[in-house]
N, C-alpha and C positions, 0 to 999 in steps of 0.2 A: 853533420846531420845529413841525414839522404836526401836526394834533391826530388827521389821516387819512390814508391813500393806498387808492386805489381799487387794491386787491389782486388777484393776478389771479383768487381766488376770488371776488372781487363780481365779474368782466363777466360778462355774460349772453350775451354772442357774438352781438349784432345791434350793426353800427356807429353806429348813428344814436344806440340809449341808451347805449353806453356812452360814448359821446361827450360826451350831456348831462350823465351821471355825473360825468365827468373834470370839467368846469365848476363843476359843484353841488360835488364834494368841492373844488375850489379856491376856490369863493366861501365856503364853509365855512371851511375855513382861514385864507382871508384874514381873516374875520371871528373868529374864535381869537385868531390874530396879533392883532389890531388891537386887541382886548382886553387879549391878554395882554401887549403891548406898554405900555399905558396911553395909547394913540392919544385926540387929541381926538373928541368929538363928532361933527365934523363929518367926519371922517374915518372914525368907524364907521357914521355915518349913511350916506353914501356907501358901502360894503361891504353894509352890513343894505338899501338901497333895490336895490342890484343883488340880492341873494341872491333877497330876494321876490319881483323881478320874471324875474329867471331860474328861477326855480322856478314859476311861471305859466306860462311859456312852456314850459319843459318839459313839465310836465303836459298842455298844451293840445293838444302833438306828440303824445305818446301816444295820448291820447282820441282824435282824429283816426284815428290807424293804428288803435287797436282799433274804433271804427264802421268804416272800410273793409272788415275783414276779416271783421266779425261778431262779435266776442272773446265768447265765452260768460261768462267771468268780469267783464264791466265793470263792471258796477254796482257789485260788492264793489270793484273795482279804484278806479274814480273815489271811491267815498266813502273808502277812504283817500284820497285826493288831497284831498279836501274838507273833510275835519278835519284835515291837514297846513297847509291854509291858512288857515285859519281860527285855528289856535294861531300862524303866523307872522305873518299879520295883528295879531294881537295883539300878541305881543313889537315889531310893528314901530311901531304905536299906544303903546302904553304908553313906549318909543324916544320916540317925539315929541312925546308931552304930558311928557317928562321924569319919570316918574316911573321910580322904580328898576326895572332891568331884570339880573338876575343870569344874567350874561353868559357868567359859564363853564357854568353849568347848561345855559342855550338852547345853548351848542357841544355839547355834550354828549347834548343831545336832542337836536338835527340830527344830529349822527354817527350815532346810535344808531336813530332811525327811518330814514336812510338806508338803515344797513348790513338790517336786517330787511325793510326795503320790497323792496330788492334782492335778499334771501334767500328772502323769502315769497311775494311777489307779481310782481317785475318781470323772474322767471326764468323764470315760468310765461309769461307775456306773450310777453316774447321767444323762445321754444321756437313757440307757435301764430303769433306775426307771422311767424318766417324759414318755416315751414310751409307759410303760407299765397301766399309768393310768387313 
């Protein structure tokens, strides 16, 4: 069972994020699933290397579109971005030196900074990006 769905109250009604959104809440899931499955290792390793790396790459989108347009909010915007990485980094380190990583918790934190990221900050964004173009 999905631990999310991108509801139609989380789009922010710019294509490009809610597109990344759609990904992020499914590699999220995937990674739910994989736990709550009792998937091996290697198999969540696989799900947790995509997540981190799709969630970099999203970011990177954003950050781009908000220098283009001038985003008055980026600063505040990117450093959540920057301590979102920096905690999955982590989980994803701690992943690979094998030490315990409590997995429904991190689902649980990625759902939950998602849904506020999207509530807080990535509405505002999207509102000045389609403005701006």
């Amino acid at each position: 069972m999905a631990l999310m769905e991108l509801t139609p109250d989380l789009l922010v009604g710019n294509a490009f994020i809610d597109g990344d959104h759609r990904k992020l809440v499914k590699l999220i899931n995937d990674f739910h699933d994989a736990m709550a499955q009792g998937k091996g290792n290697d198999v969540i390793g696989k799900v947790l290397n995509a997540l981190v790396d799709y969630t970099k790459e999203h970011f990177a989108r954003e950050e781009a579109e908000m220098a283009r347009i001038g985003y008055i909010a980026s600063i505040a915007h990117k450093r959540e971005h920057t301590k979102l990485i920096a905690d999955v980094d982590k989980f994803h380190a701690d992943f690979m030196s094998s030490r315990p990583l409590m997995t429904m918790p991190v689902s649980k934190f990625l759902k939950d900074w998602l849904i506020t990221h999207i509530n807080q900050t990535d509405k505002l964004f999207a509102k000045a990006l389609n403005s701006a173009k």
